[in-house]
N, C-alpha and C positions, 0 to 999 in steps of 0.2 A: 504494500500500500504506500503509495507515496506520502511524502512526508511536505507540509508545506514552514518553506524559511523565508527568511527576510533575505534581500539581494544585498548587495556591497554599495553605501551609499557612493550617489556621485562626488566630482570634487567638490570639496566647498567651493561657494564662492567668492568672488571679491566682495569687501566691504559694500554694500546696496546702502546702506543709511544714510551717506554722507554728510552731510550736513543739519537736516532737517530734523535732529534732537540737540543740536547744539542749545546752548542755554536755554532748556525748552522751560518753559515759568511749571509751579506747582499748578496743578488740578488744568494744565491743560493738553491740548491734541493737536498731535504733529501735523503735518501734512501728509500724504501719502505718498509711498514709494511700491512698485508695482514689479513682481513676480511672473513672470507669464510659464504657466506650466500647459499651455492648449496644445503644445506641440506634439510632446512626450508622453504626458499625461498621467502620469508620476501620482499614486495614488496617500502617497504618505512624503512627508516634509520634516526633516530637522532644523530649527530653527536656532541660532544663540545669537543672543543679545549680548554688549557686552556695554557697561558704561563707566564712563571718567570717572575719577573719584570723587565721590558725595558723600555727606551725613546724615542720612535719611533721619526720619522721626522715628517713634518706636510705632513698629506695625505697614514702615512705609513700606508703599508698590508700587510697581508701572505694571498697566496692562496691555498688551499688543492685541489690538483689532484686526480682524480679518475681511475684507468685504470682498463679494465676486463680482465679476464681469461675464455675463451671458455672450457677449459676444458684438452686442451694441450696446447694454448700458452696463454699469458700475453704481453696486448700491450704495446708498448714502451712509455717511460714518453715523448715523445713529444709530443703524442696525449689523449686522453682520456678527460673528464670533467675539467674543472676548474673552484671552486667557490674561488670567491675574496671576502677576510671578513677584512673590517677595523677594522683600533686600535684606541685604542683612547689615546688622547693626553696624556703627562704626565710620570711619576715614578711612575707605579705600574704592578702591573700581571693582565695581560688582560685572557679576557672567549670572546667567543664567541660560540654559539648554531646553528646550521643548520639544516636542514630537506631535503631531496632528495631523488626522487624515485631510487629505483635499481633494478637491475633483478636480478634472482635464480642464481646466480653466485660467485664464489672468486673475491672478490674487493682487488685490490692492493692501497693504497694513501700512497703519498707524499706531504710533505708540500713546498712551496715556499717561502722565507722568503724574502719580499722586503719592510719590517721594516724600513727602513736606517741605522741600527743596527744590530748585531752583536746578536743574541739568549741570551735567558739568559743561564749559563752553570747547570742550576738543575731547577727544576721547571714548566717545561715543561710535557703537558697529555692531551692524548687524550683518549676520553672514548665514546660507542655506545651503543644503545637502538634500537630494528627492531619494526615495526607496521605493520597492515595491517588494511585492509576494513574489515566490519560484516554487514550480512542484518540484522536488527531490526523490 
């Protein structure tokens, strides 16, 4: 009986954030940077986050939003996905890694900065990896 595994993610990629979390303010939303997975169709995404160092509050987050594109439109950032990934205490550059399924689609994300802080102004990157299922 075959056996189903996970494939060998692709390369990561280059830094996609660039700029658009720089000094992002507390309690607010980046602008979006956009993922096109229509091609491959790549049913699973590693995502990590990584950001400049900050001193969060106690309990602080950022949550990265996910919205889709059918193919002509792109939904508005009040809907879509949102994962909430805690920081951890302290003066230093937080990472954080995620995994989430997605469909054959252009992925739009933004990040949510609700840190209690203020972005760091350089330092900030986010980077992605696709997977998928194989019968063995």
């Amino acid at each position: 009986m075959p056996e189903v595994r996970f494939t060998t993610p692709t390369t990561r990629s280059s830094n996609v954030l660039g700029t658009v979390a720089n000094s992002l303010a507390n309690n607010a939303e980046s602008s979006t940077i956009t993922i096109d997975n229509s091609a491959d169709k790549f049913p699973y995404i590693i995502v990590t986050l990584k950001l400049g160092s900050i001193t969060p509050t106690a309990g602080g987050t950022v949550s990265l939003r996910v919205t889709l594109n059918d193919g002509t439109d792109t939904g508005d950032k009040v809907g879509g996905e949102v994962y909430t990934l805690p920081l951890t205490s302290g003066a230093s550059a937080k990472v954080n890694v995620l995994r989430f399924a997605v469909p054959g689609v252009s992925l739009r994300l933004s990040l949510i900065n609700n840190s209690g802080v203020t972005l760091a102004g350089s330092g900030n990157e986010l980077y992605y990896r696709f997977f998928s299922e194989a019968f063995v």
